[in-house]
C-alpha positions as CSV (number, residue, x, y, z in Angstrom):
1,X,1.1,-14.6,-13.0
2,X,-1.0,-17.5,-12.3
3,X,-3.8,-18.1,-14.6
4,X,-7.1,-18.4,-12.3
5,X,-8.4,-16.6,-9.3
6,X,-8.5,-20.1,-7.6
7,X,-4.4,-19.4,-7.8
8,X,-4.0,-16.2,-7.1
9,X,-6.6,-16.4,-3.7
10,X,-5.6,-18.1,-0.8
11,X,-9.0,-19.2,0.7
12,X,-9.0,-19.7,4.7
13,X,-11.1,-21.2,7.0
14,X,-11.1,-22.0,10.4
15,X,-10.4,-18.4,10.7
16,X,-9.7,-17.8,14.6
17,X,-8.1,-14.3,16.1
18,X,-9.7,-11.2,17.1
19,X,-6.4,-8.4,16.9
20,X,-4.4,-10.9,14.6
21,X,-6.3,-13.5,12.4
22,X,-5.3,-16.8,11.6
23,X,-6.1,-19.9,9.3
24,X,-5.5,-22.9,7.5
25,X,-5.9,-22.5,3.8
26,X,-6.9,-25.5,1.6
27,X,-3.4,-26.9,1.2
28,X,-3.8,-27.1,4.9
29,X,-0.9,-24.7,5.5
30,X,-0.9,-22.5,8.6
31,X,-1.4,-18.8,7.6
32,X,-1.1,-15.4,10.3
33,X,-2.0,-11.5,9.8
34,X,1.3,-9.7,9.9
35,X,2.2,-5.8,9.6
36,X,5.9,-4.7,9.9
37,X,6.4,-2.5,13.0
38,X,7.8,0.3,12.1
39,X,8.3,1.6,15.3
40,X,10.8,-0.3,16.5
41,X,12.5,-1.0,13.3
42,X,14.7,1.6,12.1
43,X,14.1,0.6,8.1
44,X,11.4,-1.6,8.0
45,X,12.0,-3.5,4.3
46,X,9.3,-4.3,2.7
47,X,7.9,-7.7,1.9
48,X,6.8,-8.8,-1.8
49,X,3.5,-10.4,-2.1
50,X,4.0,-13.7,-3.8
51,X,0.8,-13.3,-6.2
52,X,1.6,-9.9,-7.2
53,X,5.0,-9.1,-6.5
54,X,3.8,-5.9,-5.1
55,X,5.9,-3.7,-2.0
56,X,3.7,-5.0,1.0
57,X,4.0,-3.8,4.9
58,X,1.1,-6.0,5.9
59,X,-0.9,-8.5,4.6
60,X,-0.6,-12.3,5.1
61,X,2.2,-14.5,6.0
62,X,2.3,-18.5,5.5
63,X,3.7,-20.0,8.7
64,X,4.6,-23.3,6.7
65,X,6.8,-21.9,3.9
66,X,7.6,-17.9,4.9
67,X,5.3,-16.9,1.5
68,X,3.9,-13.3,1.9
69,X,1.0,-12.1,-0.1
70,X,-1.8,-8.8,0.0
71,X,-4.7,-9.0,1.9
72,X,-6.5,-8.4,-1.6
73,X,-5.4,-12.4,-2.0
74,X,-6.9,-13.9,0.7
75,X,-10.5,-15.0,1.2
76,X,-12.4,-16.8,4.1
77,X,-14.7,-19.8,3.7
């Protein structure tokens, strides 16, 4: 587990979107909203948060390295 909360938040800003939010966090890596769909999926498998490790189903994804992580990580400036 990372030691600080300034390494286990990913803080965004330019935050742009009105169904699906996006944003470039400080490392100036693209991040998107993203929630499985579980209606067209027949198992949906979970994602693991990359702070956490937690089961997620939504939350953030980084478009720049394919890292996941809980909403409950992510900030906006």
């Amino acid at each position: 587990m990372p030691a600080n909360d300034a390494e286990t938040t990913v803080v965004l800003h330019d935050v742009q979107g009105i169904a699906r939010h996006s944003g470039e966090c400080r490392n100036g890596l693209q991040w998107i909203e993203y929630e499985l769909d579980t209606f067209t999926m027949d198992e949906p498998t979970p994602d693991t948060c990359s702070i956490c490790d937690a089961e997620i189903t939504s939350g953030w994804l980084c478009l720049d390295g394919g890292e996941t992580v809980c909403a409950s990580h992510v900030s906006y400036e």
